[in-house]
LOTOR-121947 format. One record per residue (C-alpha): x, y, z; residue number from 1. Coordinates in pm, 1 decimal. Example, Ala and Ser with C-alpha at 12.3 -4.5 7.8 and 13.67 -1.06 7.14 Angstrom:
BEGIN
@px=1230.0 | py=-450.0 | pz=780.0 | seq=1
@px=1367.0 | py=-106.0 | pz=714.0 | seq=2
% end
This chain:
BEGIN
@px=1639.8 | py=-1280.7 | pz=1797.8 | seq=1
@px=1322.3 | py=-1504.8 | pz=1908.9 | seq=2
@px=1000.0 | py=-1335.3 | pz=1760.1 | seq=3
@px=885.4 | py=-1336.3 | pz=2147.0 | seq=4
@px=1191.4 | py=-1090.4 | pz=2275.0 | seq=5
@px=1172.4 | py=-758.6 | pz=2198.7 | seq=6
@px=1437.8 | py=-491.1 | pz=2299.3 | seq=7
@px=1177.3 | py=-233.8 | pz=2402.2 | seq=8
@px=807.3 | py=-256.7 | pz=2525.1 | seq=9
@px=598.4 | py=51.7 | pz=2518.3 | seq=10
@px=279.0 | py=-127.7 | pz=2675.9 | seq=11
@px=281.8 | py=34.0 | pz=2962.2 | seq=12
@px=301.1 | py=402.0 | pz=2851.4 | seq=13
@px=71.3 | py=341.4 | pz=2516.1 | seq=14
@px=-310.7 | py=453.1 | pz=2559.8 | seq=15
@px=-556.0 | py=437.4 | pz=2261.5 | seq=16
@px=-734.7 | py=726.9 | pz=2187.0 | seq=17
@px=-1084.6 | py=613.5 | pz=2243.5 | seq=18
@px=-1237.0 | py=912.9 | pz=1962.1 | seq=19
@px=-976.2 | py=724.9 | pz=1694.4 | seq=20
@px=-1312.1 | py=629.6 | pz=1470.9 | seq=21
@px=-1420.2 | py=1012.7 | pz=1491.4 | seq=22
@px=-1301.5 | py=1184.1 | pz=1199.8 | seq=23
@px=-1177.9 | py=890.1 | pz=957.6 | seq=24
@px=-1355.1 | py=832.1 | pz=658.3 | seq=25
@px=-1446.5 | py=364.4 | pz=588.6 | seq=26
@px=-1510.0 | py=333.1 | pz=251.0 | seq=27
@px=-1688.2 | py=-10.3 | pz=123.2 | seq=28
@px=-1417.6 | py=-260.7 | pz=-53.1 | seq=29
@px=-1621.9 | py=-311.4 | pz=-386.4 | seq=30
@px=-1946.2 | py=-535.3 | pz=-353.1 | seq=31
@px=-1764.7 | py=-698.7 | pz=6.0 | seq=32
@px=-1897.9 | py=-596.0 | pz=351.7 | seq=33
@px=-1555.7 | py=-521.7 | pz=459.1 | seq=34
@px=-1485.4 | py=-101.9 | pz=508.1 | seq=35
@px=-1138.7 | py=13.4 | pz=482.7 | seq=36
@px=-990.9 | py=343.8 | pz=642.5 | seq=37
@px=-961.2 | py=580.8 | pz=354.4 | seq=38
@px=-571.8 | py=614.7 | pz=453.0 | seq=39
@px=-405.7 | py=304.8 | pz=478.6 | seq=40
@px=-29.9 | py=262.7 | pz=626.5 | seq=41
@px=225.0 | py=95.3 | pz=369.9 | seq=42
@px=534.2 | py=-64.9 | pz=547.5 | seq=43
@px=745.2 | py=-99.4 | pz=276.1 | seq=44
@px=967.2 | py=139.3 | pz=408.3 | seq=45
@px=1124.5 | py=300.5 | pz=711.4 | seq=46
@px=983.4 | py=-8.4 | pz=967.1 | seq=47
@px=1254.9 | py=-281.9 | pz=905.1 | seq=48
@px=1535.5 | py=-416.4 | pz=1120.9 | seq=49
@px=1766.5 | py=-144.8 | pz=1033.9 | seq=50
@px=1475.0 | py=109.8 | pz=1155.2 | seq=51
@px=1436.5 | py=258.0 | pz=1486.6 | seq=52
@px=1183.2 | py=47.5 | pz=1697.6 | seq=53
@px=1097.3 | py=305.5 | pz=1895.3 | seq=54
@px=1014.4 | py=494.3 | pz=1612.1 | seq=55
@px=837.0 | py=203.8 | pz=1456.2 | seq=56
@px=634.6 | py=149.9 | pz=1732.2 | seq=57
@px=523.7 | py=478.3 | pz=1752.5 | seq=58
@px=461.8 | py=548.8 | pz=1406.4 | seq=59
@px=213.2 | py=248.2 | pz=1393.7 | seq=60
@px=-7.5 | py=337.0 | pz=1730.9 | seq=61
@px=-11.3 | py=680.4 | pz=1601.6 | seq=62
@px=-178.4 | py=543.3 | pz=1251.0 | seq=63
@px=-397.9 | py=341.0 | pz=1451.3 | seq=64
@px=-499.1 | py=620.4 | pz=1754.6 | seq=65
@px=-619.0 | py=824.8 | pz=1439.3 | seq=66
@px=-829.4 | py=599.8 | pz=1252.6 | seq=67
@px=-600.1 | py=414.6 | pz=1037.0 | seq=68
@px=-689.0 | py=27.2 | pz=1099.6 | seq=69
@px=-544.9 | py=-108.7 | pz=734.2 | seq=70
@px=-194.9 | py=-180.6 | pz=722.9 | seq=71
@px=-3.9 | py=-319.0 | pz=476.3 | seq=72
@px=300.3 | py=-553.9 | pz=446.9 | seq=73
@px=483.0 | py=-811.2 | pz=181.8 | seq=74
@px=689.1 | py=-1069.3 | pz=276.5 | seq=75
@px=963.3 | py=-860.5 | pz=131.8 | seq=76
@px=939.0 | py=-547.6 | pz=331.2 | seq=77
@px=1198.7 | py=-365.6 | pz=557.4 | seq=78
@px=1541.0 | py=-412.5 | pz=532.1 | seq=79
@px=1663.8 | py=-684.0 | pz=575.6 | seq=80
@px=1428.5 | py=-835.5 | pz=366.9 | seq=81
@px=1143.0 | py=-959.3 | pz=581.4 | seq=82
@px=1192.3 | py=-782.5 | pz=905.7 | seq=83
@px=859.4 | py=-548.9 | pz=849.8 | seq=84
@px=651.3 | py=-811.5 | pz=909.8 | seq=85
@px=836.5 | py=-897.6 | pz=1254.5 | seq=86
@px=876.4 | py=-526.3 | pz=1415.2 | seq=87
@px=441.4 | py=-496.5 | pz=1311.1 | seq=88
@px=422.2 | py=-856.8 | pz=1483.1 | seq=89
@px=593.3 | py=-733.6 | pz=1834.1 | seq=90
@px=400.3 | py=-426.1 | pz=1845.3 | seq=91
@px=66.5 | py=-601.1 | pz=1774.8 | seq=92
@px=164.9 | py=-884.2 | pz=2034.6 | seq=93
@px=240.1 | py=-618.7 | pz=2311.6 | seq=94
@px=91.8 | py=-226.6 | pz=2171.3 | seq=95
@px=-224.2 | py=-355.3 | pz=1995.0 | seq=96
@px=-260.7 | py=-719.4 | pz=2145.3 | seq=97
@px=-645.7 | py=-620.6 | pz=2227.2 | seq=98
@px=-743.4 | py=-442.0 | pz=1894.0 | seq=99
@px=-654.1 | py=-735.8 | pz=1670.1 | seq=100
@px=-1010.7 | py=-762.4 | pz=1573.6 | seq=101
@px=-1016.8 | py=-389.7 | pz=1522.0 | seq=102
@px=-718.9 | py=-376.8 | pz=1288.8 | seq=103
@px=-720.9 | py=-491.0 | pz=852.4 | seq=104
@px=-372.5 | py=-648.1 | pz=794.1 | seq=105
@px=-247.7 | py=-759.2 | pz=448.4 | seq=106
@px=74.0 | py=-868.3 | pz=343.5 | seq=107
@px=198.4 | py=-1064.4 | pz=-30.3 | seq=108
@px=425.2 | py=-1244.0 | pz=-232.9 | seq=109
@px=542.4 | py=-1257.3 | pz=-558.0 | seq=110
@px=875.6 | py=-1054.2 | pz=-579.2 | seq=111
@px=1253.7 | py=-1274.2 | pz=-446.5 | seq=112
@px=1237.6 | py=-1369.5 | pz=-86.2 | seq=113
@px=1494.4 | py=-1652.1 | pz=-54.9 | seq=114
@px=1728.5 | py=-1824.1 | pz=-306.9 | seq=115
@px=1612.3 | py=-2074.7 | pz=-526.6 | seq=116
@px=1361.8 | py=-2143.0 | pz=-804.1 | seq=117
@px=1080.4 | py=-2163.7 | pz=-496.0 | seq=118
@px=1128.0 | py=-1858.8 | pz=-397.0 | seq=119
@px=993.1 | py=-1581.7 | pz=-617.7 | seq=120
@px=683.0 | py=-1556.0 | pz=-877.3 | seq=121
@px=324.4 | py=-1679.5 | pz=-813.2 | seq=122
@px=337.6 | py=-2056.0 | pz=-802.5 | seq=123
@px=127.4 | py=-2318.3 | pz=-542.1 | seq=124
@px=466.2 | py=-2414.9 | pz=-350.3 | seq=125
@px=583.5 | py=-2028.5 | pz=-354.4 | seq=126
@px=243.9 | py=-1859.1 | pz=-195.4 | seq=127
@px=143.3 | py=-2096.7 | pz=37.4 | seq=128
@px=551.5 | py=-2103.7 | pz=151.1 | seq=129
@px=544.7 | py=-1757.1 | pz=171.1 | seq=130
@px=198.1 | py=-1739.7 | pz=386.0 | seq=131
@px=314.8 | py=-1955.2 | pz=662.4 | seq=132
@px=660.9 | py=-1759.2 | pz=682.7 | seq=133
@px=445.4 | py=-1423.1 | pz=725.6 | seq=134
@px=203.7 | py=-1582.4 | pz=980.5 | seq=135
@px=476.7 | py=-1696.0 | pz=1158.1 | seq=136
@px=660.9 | py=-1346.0 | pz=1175.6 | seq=137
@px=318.5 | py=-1190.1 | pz=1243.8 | seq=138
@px=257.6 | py=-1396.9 | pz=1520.6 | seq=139
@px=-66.9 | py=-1491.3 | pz=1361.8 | seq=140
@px=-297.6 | py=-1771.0 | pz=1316.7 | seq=141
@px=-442.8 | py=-1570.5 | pz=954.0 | seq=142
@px=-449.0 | py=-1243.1 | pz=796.8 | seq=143
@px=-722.9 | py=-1034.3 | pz=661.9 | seq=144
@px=-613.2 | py=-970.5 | pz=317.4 | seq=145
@px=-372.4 | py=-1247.2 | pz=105.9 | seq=146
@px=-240.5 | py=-1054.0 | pz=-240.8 | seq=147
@px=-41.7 | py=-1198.4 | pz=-525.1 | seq=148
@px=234.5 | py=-914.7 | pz=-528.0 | seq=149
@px=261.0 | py=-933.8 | pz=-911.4 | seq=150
@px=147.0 | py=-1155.5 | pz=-1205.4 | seq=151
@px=399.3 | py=-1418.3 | pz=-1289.2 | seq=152
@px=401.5 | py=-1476.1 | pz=-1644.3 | seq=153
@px=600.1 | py=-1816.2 | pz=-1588.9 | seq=154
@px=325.1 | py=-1991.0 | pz=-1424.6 | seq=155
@px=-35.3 | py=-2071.8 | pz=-1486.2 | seq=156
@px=-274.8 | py=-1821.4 | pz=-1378.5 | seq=157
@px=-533.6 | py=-2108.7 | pz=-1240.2 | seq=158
@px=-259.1 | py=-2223.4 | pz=-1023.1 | seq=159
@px=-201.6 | py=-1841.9 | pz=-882.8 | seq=160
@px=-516.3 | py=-1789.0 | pz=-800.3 | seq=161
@px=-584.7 | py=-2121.0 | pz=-691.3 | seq=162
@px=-342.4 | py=-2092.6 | pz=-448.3 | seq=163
@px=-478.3 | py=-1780.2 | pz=-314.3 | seq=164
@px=-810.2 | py=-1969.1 | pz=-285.3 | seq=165
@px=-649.6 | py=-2259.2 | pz=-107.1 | seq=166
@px=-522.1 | py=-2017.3 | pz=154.0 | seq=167
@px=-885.7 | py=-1883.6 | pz=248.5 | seq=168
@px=-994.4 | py=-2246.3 | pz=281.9 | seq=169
@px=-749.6 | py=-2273.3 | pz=505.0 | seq=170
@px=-819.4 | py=-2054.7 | pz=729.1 | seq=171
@px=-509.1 | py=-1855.8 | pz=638.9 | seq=172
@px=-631.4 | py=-1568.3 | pz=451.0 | seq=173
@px=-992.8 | py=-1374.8 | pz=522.5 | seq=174
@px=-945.4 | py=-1264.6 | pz=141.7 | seq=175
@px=-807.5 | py=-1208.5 | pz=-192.2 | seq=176
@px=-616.5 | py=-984.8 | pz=-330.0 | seq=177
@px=-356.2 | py=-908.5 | pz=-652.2 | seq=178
@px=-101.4 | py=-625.1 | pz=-711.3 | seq=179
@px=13.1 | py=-488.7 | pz=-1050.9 | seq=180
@px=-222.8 | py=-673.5 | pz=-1291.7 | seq=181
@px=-314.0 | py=-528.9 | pz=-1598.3 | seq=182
@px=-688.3 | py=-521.1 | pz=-1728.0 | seq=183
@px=-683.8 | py=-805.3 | pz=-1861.9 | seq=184
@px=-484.6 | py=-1038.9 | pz=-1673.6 | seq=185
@px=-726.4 | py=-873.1 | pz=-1392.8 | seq=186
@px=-1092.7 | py=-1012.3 | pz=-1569.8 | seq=187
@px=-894.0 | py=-1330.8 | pz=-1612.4 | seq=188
@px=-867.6 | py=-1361.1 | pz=-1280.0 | seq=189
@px=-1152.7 | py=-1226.2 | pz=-1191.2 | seq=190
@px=-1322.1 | py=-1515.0 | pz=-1405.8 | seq=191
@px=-1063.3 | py=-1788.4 | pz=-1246.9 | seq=192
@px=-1173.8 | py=-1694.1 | pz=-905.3 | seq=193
@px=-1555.5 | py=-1682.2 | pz=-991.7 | seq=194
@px=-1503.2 | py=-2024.3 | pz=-1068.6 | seq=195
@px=-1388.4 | py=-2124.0 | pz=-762.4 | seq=196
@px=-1664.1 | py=-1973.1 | pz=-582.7 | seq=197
@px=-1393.6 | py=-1721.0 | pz=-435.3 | seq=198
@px=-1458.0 | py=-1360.8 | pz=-506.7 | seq=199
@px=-1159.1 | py=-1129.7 | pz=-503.6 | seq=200
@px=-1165.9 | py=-781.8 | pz=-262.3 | seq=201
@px=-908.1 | py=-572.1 | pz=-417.0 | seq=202
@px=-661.3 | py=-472.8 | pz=-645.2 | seq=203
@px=-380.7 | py=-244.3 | pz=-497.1 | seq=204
@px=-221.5 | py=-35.7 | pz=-790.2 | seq=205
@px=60.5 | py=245.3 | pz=-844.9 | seq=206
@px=-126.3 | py=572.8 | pz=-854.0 | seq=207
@px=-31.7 | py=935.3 | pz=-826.8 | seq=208
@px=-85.3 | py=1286.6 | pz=-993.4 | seq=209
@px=259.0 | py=1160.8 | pz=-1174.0 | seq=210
@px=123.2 | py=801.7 | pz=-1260.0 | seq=211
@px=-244.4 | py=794.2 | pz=-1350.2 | seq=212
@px=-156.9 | py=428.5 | pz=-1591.4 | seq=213
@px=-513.1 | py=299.1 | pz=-1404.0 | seq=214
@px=-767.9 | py=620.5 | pz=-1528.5 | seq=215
@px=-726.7 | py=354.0 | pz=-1927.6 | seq=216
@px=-920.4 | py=41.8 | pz=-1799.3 | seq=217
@px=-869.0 | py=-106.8 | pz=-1449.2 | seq=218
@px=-1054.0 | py=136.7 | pz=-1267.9 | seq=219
@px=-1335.3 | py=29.2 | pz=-1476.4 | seq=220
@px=-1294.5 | py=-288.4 | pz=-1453.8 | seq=221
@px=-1276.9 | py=-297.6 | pz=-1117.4 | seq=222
@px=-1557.5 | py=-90.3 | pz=-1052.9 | seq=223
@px=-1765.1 | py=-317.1 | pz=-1316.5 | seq=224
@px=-1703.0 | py=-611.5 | pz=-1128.4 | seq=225
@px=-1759.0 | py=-500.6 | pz=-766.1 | seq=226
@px=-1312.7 | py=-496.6 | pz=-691.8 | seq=227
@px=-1206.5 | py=-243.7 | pz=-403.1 | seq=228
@px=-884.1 | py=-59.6 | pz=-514.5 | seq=229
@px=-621.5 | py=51.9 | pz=-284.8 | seq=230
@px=-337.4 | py=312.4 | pz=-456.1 | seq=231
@px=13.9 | py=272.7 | pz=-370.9 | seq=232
@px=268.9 | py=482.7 | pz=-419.2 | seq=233
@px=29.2 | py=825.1 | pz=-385.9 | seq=234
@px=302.3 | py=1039.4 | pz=-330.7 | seq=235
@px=547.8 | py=903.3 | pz=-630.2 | seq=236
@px=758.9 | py=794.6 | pz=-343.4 | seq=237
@px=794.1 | py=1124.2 | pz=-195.8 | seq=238
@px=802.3 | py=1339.0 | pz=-509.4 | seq=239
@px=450.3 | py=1504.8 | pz=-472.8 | seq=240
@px=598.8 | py=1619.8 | pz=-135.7 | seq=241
@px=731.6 | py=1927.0 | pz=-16.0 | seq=242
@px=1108.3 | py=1805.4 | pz=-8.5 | seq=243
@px=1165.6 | py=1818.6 | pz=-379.1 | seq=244
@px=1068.4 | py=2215.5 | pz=-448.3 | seq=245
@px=1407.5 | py=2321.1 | pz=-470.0 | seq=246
@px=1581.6 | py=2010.9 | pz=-653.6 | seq=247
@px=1746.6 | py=1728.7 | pz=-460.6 | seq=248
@px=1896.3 | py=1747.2 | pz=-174.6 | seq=249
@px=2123.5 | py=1595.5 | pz=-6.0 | seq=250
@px=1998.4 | py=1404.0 | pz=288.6 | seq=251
@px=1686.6 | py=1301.1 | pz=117.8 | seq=252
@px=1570.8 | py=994.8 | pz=-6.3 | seq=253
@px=1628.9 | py=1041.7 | pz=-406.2 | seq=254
@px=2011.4 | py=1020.4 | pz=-289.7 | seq=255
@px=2039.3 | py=690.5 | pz=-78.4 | seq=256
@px=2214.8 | py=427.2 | pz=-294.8 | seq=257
@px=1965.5 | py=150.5 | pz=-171.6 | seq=258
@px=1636.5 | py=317.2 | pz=-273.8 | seq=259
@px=1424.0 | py=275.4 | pz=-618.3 | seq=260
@px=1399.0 | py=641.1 | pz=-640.2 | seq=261
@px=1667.7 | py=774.3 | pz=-818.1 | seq=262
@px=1779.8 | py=1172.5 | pz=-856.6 | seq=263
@px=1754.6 | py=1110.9 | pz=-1230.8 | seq=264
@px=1388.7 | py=1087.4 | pz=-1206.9 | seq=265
@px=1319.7 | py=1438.3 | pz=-1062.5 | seq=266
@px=1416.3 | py=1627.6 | pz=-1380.8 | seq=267
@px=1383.8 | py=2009.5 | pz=-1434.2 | seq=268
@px=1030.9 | py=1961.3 | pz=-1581.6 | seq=269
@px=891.2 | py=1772.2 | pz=-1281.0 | seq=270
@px=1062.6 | py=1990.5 | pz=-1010.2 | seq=271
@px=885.4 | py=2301.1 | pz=-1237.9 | seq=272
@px=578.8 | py=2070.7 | pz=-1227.1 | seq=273
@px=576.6 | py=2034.0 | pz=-863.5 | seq=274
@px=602.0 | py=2404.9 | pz=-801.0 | seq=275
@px=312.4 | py=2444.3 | pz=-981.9 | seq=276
@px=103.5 | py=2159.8 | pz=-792.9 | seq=277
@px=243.4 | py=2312.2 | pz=-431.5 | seq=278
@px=102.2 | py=2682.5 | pz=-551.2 | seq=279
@px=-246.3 | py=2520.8 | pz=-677.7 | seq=280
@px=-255.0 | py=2312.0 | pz=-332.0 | seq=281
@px=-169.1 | py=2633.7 | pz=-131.7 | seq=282
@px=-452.8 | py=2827.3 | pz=-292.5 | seq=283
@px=-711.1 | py=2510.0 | pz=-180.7 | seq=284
@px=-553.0 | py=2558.6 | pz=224.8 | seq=285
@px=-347.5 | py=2253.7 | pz=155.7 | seq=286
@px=-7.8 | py=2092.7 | pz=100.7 | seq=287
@px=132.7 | py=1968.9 | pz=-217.9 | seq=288
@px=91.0 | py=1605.2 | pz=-20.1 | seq=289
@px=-240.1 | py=1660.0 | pz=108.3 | seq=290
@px=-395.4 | py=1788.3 | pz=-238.1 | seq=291
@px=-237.7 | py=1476.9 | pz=-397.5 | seq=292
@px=-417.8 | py=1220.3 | pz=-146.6 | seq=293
@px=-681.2 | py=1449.7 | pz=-178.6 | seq=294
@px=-705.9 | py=1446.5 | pz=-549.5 | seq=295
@px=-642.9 | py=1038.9 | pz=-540.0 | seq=296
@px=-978.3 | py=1044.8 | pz=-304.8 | seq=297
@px=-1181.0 | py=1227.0 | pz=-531.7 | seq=298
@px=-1260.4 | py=924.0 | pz=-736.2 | seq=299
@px=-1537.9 | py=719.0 | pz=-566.6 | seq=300
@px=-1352.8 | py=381.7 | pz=-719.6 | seq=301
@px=-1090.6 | py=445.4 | pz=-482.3 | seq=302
@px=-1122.5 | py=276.8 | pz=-159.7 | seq=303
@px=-840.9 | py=393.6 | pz=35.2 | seq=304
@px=-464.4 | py=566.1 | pz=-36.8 | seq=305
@px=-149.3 | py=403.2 | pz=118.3 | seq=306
@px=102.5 | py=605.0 | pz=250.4 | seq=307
@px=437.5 | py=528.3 | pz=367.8 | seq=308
@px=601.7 | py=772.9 | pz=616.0 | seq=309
@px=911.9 | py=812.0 | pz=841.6 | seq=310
@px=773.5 | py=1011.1 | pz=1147.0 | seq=311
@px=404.2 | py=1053.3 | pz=1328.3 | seq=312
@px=355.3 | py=1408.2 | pz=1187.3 | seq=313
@px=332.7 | py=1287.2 | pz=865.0 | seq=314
@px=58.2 | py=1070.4 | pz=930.1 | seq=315
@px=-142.0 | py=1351.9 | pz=1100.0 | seq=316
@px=-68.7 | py=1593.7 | pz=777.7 | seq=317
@px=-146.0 | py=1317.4 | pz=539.5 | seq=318
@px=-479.5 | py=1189.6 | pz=737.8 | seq=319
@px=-555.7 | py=1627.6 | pz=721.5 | seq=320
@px=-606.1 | py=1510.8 | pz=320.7 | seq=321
@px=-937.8 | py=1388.7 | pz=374.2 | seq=322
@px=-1074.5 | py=1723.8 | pz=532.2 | seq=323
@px=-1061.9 | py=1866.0 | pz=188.3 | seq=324
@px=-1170.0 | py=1581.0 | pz=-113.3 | seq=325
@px=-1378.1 | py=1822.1 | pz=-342.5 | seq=326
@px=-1226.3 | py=1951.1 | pz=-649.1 | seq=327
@px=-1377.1 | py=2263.8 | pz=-874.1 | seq=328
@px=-1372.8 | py=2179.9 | pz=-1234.9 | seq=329
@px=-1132.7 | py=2494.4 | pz=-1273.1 | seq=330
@px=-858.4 | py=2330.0 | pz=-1060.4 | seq=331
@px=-885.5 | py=1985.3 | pz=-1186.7 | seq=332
@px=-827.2 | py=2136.1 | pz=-1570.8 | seq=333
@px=-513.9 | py=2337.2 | pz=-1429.2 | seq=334
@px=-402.7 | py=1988.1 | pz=-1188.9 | seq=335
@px=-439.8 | py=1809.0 | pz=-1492.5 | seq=336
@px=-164.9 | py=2034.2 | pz=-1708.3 | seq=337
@px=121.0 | py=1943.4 | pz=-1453.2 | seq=338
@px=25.7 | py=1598.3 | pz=-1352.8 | seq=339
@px=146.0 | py=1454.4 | pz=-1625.9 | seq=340
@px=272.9 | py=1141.9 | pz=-1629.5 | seq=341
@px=621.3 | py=1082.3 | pz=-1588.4 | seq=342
@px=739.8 | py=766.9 | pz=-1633.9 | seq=343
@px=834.4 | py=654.2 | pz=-1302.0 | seq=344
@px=593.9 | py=317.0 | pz=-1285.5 | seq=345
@px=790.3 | py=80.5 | pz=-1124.7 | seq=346
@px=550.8 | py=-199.9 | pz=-1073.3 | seq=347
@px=386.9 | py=-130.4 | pz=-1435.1 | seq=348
@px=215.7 | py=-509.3 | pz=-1521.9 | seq=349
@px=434.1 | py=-773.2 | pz=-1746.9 | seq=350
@px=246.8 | py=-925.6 | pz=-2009.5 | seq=351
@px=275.5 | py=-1282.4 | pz=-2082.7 | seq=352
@px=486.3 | py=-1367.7 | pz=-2415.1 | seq=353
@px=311.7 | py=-1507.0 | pz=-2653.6 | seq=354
@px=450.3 | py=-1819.2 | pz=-2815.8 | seq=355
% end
């Protein structure tokens, strides 16, 4: 299907909500003038080809009518592969064709796309490929925010980041960004980019009350060198929700073959865990999800959450997170004896070999 035909347009029944800046929180990207909504919307899920349109559609002028204006892609996302970036493109060229300048959009590359040796990692040929594919699906002439997805330990990091810095010169890319690096591959780019007279924005990291690998270093690392940081993954892909009280059931999404969360994960100790986070959060007047977005918040070094959802209402309950932000020292001690972390890092940062 052409990029230009859609098989629904909602233009004429969509209306912004002109009060959408009201109640959102914009917190400061690091030393940048840039401001990101304190809730951004992930894609990676649930807004693919195989997805609803409708749905999609509605889910992201939802996001947007309440604040949201960040919203992140990859080159990778939806299923198939890709088709994320496409369905956001049609409803930005017809939904939210006037509020491009109102809107932060970020997409990346660095995990397989397409077959080949060109097609995955973090070299020159491999980025700046990737870019022009996204723009095209996009329908547009640059994004805000250009991330390497991961750190490729099979090619230079000069040539990463160089890349990256090529793209903004281009016109392609606003900014910088990386995904998954550890502390120190993180001050080594930090130092590459310096050099280039090309500062990066952000680093976008797993983090959750069940994954907390960024409280060691890169927090302060970032924060010591003026670095936004966006958390993915807040909700341990759905585990620090309300579905997984009572085990695993069947319709949810622990039990689809396709997805990275497997039942295995949710063990008797985290389902126990869980419990106890949902009774801590009810005693505060929130969900379990809320309190962990919440709780994620807390920390000034945090610009904004992601979230990735499957219908409008949870947007509205997760966006409720931010009525709420303050923690007692009394609950964080008793937070901090179930969130404990349980191994469930997917994206944890590969080292370069030495030798």
């Amino acid at each position: 299907m052409s990029y230009d035909k859609l098989p629904y347009k909602l233009t004429d029944s969509y209306r912004n909500n002109p009060n959408r800046y009201k109640d959102m929180v914009y917190n400061r990207c690091g030393y940048s003038g840039l401001k990101l909504s304190a809730i951004s919307l992930g894609l990676w899920q649930n807004f693919g080809g195989i997805d609803d349109f409708m749905t999609v559609t509605k889910m992201i002028c939802e996001a947007f009518d309440l604040g949201i204006t960040h919203f992140d892609l990859a080159n990778n996302y939806g299923r198939p592969s890709g088709s994320a970036e496409i369905n956001f493109g049609r409803v930005l060229k017809h939904e939210l064709k006037s509020y491009r300048h109102e809107i932060i959009i970020s997409t990346k590359a660095g995990y397989d796309m397409w077959p080949g040796p060109y097609g995955v990692g973090g070299s020159r040929k491999y980025l700046i490929a990737s870019c022009d594919q996204s723009l095209k699906k996009l329908g547009l002439d640059y994004v805000d925010i250009f991330y390497s997805h991961r750190f490729d330990p099979d090619t230079p990091l000069e040539e990463t980041m160089g890349a990256l810095a090529h793209l903004v010169n281009q016109g392609k890319a606003l900014y910088i960004g990386i995904s998954t690096y550890s502390p120190n591959q993180t001050l080594e780019a930090i130092s590459i980019l310096n050099n280039l007279g090309m500062p990066c924005l952000v680093h976008q990291a797993s983090y959750s009350l069940f994954n907390r690998w960024i409280e060691n270093e890169l927090l302060e690392v970032l924060d010591n060198n003026g670095i936004g940081c966006i958390a993915f993954s807040t909700l341990a892909q759905g585990i620090l929700s309300n579905k997984y009280l009572n085990g695993v059931s069947a319709n949810s999404r622990a039990n689809r073959a396709e997805t990275s969360l497997k039942p295995e994960i949710l063990s008797n100790s985290i389902i126990k865990n869980i419990n106890a986070l949902s009774n801590i959060a009810k005693k505060r007047g929130q969900t379990l999800s809320q309190m962990a977005l919440a709780w994620i918040q807390k920390d000034q070094r945090v610009t904004s959450a992601l979230i990735g959802v499957s219908n409008t209402e949870q947007i509205r309950e997760n966006i409720k997170s931010l009525q709420n932000v303050t923690f007692s020292e009394d609950e964080l001690i008793e937070i901090d004896q179930y969130s404990i972390d349980q191994d469930i890092n997917l994206w944890a940062p590969v080292e370069k070999e030495k030798g």
